[in-house]
C-alpha positions as CSV (number, residue, x, y, z in Angstrom):
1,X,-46.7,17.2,20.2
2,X,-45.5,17.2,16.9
3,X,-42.3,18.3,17.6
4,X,-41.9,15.9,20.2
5,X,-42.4,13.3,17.8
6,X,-40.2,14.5,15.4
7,X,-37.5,14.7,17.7
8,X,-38.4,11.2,18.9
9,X,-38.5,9.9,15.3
10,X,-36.0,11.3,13.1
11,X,-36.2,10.8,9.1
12,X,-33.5,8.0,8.3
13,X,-31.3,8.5,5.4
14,X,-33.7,5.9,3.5
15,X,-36.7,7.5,4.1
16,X,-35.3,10.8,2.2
17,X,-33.8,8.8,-0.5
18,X,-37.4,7.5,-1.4
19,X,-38.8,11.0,-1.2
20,X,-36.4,12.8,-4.0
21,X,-36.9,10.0,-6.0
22,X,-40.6,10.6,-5.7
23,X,-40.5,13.7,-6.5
24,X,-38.6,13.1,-9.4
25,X,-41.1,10.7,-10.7
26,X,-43.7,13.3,-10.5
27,X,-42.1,16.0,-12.0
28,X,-41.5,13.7,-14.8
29,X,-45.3,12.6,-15.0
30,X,-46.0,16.3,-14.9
31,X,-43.5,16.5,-18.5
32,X,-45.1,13.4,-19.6
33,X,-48.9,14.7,-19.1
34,X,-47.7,18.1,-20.5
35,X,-49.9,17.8,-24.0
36,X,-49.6,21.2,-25.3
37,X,-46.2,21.8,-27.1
38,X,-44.7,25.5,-27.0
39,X,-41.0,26.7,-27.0
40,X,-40.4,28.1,-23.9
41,X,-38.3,31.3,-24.7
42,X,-38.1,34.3,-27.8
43,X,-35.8,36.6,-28.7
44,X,-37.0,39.2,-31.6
45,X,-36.4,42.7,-32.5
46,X,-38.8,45.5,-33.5
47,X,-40.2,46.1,-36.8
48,X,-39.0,42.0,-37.4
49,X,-41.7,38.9,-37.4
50,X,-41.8,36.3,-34.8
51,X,-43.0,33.0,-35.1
52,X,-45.0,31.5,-31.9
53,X,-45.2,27.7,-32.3
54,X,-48.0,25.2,-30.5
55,X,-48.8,21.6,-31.0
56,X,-51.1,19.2,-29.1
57,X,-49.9,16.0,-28.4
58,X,-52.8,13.1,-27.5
59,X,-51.0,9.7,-27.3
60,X,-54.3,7.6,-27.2
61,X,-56.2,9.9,-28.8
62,X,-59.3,9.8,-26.5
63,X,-59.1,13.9,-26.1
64,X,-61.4,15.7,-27.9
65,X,-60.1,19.3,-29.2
66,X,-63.1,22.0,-28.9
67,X,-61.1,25.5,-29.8
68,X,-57.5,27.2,-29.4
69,X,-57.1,30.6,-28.2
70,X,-53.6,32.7,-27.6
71,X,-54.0,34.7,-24.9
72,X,-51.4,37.8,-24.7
73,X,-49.7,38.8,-20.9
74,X,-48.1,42.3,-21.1
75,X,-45.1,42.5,-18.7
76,X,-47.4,45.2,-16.7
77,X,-50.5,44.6,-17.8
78,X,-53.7,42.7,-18.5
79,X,-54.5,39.2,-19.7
80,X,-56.1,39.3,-23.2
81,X,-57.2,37.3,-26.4
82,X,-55.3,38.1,-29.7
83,X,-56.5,34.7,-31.8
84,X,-58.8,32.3,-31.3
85,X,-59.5,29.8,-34.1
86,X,-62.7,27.3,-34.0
87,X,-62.9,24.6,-36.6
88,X,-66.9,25.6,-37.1
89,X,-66.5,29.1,-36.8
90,X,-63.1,29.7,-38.0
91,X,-60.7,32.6,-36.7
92,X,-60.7,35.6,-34.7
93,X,-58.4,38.5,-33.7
94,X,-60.4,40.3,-31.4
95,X,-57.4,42.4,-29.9
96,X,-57.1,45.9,-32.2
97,X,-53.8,46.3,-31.5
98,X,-52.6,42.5,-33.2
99,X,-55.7,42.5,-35.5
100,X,-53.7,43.0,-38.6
101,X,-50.4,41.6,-37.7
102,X,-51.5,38.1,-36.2
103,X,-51.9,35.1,-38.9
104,X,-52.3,31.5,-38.1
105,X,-50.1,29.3,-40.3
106,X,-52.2,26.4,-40.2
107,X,-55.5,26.5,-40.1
108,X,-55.9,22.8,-37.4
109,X,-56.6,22.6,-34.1
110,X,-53.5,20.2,-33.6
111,X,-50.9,23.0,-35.0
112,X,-52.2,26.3,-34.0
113,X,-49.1,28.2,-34.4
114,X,-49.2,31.7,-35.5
115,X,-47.2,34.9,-36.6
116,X,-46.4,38.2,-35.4
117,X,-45.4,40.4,-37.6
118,X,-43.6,44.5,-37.6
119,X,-43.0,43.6,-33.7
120,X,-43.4,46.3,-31.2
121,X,-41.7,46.9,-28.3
122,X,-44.8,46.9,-26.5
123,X,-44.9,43.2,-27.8
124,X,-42.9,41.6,-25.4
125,X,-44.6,39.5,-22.5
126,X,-45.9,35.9,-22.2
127,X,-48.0,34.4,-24.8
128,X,-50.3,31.3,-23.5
129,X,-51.4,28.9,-26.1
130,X,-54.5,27.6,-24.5
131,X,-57.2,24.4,-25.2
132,X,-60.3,23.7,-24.7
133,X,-60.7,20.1,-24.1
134,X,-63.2,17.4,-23.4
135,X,-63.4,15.6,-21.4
136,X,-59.8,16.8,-19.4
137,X,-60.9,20.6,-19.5
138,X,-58.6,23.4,-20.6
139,X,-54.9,21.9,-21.7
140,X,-52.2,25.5,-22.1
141,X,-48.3,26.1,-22.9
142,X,-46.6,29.6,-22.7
143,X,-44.0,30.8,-24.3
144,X,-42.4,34.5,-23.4
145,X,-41.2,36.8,-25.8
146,X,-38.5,38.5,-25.2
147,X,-37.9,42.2,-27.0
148,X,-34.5,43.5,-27.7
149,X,-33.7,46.7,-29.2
150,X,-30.3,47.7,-30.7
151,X,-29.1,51.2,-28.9
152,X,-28.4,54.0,-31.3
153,X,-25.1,55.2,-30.4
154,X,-23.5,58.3,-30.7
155,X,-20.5,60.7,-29.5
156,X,-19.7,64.4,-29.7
157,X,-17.6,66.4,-28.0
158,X,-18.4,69.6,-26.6
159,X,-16.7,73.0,-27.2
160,X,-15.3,74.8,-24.3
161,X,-13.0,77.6,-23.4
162,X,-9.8,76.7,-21.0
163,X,-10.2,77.5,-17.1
164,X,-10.1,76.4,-13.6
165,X,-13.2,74.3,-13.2
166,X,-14.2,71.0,-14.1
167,X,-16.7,71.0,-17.1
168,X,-18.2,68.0,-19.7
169,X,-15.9,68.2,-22.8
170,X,-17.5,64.9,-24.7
171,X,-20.8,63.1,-24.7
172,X,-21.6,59.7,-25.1
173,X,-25.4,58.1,-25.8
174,X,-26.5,55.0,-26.1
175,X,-30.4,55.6,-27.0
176,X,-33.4,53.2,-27.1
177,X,-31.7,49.7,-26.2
178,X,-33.3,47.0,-24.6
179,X,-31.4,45.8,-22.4
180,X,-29.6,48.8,-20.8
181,X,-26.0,49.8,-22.5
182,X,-23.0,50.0,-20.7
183,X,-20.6,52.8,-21.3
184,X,-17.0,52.9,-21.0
185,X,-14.5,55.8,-21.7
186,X,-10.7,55.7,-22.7
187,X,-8.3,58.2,-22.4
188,X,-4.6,59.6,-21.3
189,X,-6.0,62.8,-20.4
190,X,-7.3,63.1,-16.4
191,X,-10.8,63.2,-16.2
192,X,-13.8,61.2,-15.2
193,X,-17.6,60.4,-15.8
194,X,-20.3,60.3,-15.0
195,X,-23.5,58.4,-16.2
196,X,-27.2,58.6,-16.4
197,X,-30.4,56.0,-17.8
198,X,-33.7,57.4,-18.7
199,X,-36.5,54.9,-19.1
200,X,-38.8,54.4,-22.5
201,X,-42.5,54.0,-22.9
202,X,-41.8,50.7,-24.5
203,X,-39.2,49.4,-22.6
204,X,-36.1,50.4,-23.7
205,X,-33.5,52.4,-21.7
206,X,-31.4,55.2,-22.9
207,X,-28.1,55.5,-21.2
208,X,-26.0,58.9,-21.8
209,X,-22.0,59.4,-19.9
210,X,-20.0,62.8,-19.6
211,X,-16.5,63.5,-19.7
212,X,-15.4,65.6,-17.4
213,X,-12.1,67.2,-16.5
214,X,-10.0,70.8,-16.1
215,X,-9.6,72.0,-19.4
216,X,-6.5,73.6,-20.3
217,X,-4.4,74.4,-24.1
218,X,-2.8,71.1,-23.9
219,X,-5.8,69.4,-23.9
220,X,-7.0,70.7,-26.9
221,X,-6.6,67.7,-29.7
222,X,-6.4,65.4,-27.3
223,X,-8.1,62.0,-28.2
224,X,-10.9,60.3,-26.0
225,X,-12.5,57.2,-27.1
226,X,-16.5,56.0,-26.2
227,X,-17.1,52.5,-26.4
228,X,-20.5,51.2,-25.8
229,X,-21.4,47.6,-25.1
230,X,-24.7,45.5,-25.4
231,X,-25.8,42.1,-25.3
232,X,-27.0,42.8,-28.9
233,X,-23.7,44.1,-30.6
234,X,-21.3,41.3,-31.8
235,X,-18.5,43.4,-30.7
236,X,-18.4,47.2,-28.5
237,X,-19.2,50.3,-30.3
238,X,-16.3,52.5,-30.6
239,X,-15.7,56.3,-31.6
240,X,-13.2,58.1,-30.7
241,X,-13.4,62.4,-30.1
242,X,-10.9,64.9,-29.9
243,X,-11.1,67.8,-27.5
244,X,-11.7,71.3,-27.9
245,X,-10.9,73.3,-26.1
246,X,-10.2,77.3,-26.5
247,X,-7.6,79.9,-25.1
248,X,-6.8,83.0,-25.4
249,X,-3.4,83.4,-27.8
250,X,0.1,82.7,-26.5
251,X,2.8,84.8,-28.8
252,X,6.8,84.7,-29.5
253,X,8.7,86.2,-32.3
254,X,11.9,84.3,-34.5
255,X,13.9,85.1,-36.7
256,X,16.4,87.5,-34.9
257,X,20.2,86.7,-35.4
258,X,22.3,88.9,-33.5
259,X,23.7,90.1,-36.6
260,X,21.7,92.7,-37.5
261,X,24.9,94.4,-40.0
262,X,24.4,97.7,-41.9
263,X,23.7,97.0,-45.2
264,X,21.6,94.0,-44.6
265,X,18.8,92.9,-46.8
266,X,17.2,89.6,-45.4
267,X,16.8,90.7,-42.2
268,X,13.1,89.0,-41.3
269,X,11.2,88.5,-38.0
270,X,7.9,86.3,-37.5
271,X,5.4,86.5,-35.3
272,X,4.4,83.0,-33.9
273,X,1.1,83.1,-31.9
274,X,-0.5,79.9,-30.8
275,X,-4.1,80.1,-30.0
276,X,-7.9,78.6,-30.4
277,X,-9.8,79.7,-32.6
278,X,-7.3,81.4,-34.8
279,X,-6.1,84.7,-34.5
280,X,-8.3,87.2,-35.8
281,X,-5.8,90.1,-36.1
282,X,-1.6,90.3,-35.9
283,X,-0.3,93.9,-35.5
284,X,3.3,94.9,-35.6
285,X,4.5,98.3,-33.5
286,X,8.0,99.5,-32.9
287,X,8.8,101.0,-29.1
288,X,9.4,104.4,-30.3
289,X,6.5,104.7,-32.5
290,X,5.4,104.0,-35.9
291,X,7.5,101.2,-37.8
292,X,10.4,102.7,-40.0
293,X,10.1,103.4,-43.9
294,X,12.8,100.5,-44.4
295,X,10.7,97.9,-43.2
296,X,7.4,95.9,-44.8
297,X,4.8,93.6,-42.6
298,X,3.3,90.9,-44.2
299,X,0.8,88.9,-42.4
300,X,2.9,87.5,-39.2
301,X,6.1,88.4,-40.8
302,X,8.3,91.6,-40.8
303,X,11.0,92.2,-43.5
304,X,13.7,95.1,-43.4
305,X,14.6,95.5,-46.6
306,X,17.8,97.5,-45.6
307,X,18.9,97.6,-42.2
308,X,19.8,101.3,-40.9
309,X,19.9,103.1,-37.6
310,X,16.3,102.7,-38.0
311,X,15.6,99.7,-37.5
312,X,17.9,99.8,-34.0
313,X,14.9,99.6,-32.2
314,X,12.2,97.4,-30.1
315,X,9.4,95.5,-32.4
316,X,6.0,94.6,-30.7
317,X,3.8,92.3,-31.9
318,X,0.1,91.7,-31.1
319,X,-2.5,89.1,-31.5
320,X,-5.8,88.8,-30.4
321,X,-9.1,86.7,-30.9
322,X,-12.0,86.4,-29.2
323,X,-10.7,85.3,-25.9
324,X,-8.4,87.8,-25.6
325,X,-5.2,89.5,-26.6
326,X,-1.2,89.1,-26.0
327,X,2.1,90.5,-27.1
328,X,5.6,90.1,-27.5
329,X,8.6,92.3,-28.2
330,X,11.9,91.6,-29.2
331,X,14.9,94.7,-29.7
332,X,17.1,94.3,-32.3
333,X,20.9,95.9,-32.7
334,X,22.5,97.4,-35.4
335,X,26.3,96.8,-35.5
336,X,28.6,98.4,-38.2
337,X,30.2,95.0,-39.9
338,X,28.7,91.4,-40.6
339,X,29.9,89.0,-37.4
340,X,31.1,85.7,-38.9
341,X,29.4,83.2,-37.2
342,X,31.6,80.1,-37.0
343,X,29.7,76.9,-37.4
344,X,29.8,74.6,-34.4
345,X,30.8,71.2,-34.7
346,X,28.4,68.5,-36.4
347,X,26.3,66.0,-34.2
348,X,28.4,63.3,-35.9
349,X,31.7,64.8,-34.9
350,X,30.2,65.2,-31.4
351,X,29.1,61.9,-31.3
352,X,32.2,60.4,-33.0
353,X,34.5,62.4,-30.3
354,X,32.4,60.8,-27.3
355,X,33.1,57.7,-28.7
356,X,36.9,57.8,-28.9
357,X,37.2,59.2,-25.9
358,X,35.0,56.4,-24.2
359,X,37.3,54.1,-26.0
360,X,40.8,55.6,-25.2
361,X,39.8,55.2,-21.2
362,X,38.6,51.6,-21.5
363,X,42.0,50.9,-23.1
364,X,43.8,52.7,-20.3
365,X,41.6,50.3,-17.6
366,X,42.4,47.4,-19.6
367,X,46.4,48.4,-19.5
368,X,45.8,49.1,-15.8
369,X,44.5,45.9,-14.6
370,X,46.9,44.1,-17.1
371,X,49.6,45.3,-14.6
372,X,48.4,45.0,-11.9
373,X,47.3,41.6,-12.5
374,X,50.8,40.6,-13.6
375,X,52.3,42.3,-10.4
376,X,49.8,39.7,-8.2
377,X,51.4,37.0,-10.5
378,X,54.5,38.0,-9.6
379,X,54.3,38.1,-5.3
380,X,52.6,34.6,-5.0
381,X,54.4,31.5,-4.0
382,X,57.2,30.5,-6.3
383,X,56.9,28.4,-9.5
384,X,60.1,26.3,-8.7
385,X,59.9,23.4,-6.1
386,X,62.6,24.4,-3.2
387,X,65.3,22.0,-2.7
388,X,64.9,19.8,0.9
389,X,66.1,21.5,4.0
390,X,69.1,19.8,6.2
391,X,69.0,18.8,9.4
392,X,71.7,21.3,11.4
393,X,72.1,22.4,15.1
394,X,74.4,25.0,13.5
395,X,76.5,27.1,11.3
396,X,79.6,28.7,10.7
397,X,79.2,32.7,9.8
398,X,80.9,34.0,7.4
399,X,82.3,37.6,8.5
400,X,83.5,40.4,6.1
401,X,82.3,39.5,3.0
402,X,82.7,40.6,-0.2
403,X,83.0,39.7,-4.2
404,X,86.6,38.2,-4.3
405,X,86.0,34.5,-4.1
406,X,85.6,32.9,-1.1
407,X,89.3,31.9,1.0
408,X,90.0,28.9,2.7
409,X,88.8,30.3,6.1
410,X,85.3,30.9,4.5
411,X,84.8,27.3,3.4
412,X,86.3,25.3,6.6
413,X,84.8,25.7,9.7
414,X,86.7,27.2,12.8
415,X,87.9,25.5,15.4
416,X,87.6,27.2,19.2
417,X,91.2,29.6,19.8
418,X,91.8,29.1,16.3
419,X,93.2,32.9,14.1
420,X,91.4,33.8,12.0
421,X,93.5,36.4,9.3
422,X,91.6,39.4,7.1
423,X,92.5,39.2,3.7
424,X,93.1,43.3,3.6
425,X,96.0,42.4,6.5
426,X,94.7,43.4,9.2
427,X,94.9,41.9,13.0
428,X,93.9,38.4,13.1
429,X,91.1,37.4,15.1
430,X,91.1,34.5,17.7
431,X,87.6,32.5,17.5
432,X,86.0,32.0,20.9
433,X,83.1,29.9,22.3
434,X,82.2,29.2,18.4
435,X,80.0,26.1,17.4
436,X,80.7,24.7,13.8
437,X,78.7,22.4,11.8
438,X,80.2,19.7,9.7
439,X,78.4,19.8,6.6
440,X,78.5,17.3,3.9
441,X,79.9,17.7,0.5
442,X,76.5,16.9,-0.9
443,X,74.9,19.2,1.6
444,X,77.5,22.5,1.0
445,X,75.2,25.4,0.2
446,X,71.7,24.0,0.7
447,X,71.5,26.4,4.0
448,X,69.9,29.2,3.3
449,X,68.4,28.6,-0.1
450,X,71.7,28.1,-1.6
451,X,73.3,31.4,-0.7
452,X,76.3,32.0,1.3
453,X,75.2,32.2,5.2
454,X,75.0,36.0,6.1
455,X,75.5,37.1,9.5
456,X,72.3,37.6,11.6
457,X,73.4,39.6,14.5
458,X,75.0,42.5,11.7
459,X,72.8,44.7,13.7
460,X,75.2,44.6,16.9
461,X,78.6,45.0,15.5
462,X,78.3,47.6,12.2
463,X,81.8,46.4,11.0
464,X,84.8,43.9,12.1
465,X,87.0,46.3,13.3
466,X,85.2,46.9,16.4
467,X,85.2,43.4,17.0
468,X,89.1,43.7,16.3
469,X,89.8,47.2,18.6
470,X,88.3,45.2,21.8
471,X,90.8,42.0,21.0
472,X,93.6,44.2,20.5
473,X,93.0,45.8,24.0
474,X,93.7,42.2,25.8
475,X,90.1,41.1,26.5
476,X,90.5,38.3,23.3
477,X,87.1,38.2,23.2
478,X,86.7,36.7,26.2
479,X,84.4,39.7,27.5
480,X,82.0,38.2,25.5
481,X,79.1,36.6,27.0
482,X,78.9,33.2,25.6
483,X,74.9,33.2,27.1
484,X,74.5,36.3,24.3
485,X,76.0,34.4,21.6
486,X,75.0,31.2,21.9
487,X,72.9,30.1,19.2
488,X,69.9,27.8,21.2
489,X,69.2,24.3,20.7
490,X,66.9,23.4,18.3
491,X,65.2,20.2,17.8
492,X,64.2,19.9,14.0
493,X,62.6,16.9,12.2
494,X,63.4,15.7,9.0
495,X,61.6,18.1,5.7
496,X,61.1,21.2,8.0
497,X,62.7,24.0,7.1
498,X,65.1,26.4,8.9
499,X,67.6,29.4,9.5
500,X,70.9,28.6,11.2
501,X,71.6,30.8,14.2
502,X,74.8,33.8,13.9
503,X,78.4,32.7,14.7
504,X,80.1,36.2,16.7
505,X,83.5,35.7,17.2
């Protein structure tokens, strides 16, 4: 049934406007009433002192104070007394534990605040400052205490020999913090980690990582850096390790010129060995036996003091430590007369070389497309504005031309059956079926760009004489097909440009 009359009588909007606001006003009558004055939260750290402040407030001062008491709540354990002051019968610490690190700092029932000294962390919990009242009964305010603990950081790294198999090369511990560390690695060598918390007695938390990766002789100096962070460090804790990691030796021998001459003195060889820990022992053997009387070993090095036949031999040198042993040989020849060795050129001179000839090719481009840029120039449109074409249906053809200046023939137009005479003497040459073109004085030589008219249809008749040979035969010409010949009619507007057609004759 009561849902049924919810569902029949919703809550309006109003109705839940009046009910936060009346919860409001009781929460603040709840402040209001609150009489016993205590700071809610504490921070302190062990082996410090800790002031826990109380205060009863009594507006109207009807409320009659009896006795105080602070009452201590262990995060996991039982409620208990640790002061209590009576204005009669004074104080009392009847906890062992606080007895002789608890003080009141006034000695009123209104300001009951007292000290904790050489904190614990077993300390931390909720501390109840508590009244006993008449005639409201028992008035209290708690305060918690909150227990930090600064981690005691540290970094090593760990010793081990180079392999195949993932082992911890550095440690990193962050011990007895409250709260819990957090534990970060950095480095540029490829590994990972791997991290572990172990709990306290009293609270705190000790959290330890391991690096971890495939050691191998490269690593071995390499730098990896721990950085721990807590909330009670103003900045991360950081310390950086370098690996170690040990091997066996690796070994090579220098010093060998190829000009090993008879005679020599400084001839020297060194034995190079690379290897963690340090070599123990270096031993230098020859191939065929012992080493020759001419020669002297000195730690890692090997002097001739005067090469021979001797000394045209194999050298072996060995090095060991406690991971093992290795070797290296090198044979030296003897030849009869010092080689002169000639120097090679500098790195300046090889560098200065590179340069000029980088130089000398980007001149060469820049010539090239100079050129070639300048030829483009050269087959675009012209510069010069052309002179206006004439309107024309056609022109005379000038036939047999050459460089003697032009004849009277060449300038006048023919006329149809009109002779026309070579200047070499030759046959004349009747004109047949030929169109002329009247041109003005003012037009003369316009055609054409200027240039004397050239004969288009060269291509059919290679010379004159031809032409001439069939005349002389008795056709005049007449054999001609005036369809062939004919130049065709052309209609052409004024400004457009044009070629005249070929006079044959």
């Amino acid at each position: 049934m009561a849902r049924d009359y919810a569902a029949r009588c919703p809550v309006s909007p109003v109705r839940n406007t009046w009910l936060v606001a009346a919860a409001i006003l009781l929460a603040a009558e709840g402040i209001a009433a609150q009489k016993v004055r205590v700071e809610e939260e504490l921070e302190a750290y062990p082996t410090e002192s800790v002031d826990l402040r109380c205060q009863f407030i009594d507006g109207g001062g009807r409320t009659k104070l009896t006795q105080v008491s602070w009452i201590w709540e262990p995060t996991d354990g039982q409620r208990d007394n640790i002061a209590v002051y009576h204005p009669n019968y004074g104080q009392s610490f009847p906890n062992v534990a606080f007895k002789d690190r608890v003080v009141f700092l006034h000695n009123s029932l209104e300001n009951p605040s007292i000290r904790i000294s050489n904190l614990r962390m077993s300390d931390a919990g909720r501390y109840t400052c508590e009244y006993a009242t008449y005639p409201s009964g028992n008035e209290q305010g708690t305060t918690t205490l909150i227990m930090l603990a600064k981690p005691k950081n540290s970094a090593k790294v760990m010793t081990v020999q180079a392999g195949t198999k993932s082992v911890v090369v550095a440690q990193c511990e962050a011990a007895e913090g409250k709260p819990a560390a957090t534990i970060k690695w950095l480095a540029s060598v490829g590994g990972n980690h791997s991290t572990s918390t172990t709990n306290g007695p009293d609270g705190t938390v000790t959290v330890r990582s391991e690096y971890r990766l495939v050691p191998t002789p490269t690593d071995n100096g390499r730098e990896v850096t721990c950085m721990v962070d807590q909330r009670t460090q103003e900045r991360p804790w950081v310390y950086p390790v370098k690996l170690s990691v040990e091997y066996p030796p690796s070994v090579s021998i220098e010093g060998y010129d190829n000009n090993w001459y008879v005679g020599r003195s400084d001839a020297t060889l060194f034995c190079l060995a690379n290897a963690n820990p340090a070599p123990t022992t270096i031993t230098w053997t020859a191939a065929s036996g012992s080493l020759p009387d001419t020669v002297e070993v000195e730690g890692n090095k090997l002097m001739v003091r005067k090469v021979d036949d001797a000394v045209n031999t194999t050298f072996i040198c060995e090095v060991k430590n406690k991971h093992g042993a290795s070797r290296h040989q090198i044979t030296t020849i003897v030849i009869e007369e010092r080689r002169e060795i000639t120097p090679g050129p500098s790195t300046g001179a090889v560098i200065g070389g590179i340069l000029g000839a980088l130089a000398f090719i980007g001149i060469i481009i820049g010539i090239i497309f100079f050129i070639r840029k300048r030829q483009e120039d050269g087959e675009g449109p012209p510069k010069h504005k052309p002179p206006p074409p004439v309107k024309a249906s056609s022109s005379t053809e000038m036939l047999n031309k050459s460089s003697a200046p032009p004849t009277a023939t060449e300038t006048a137009p023919l006329s149809p059956g009109e002779v026309y005479y070579e200047p070499t003497g030759r046959e004349p040459v009747t004109v047949t079926n030929t169109h002329t073109q009247n041109l003005d004085d003012e037009t003369t030589g316009a055609l054409n760009g200027g240039a004397t008219p050239v004969l288009d249809d060269s291509a059919k008749y290679d010379n004159v004489n031809e032409l001439k040979d069939r005349t002389a035969d008795g056709h005049h010409g007449n054999d001609l097909d005036s369809s062939n010949h004919e130049p065709p009619t052309t209609n052409i507007s004024r400004g457009e440009s044009f070629v005249s057609p070929a006079m044959y004759v």
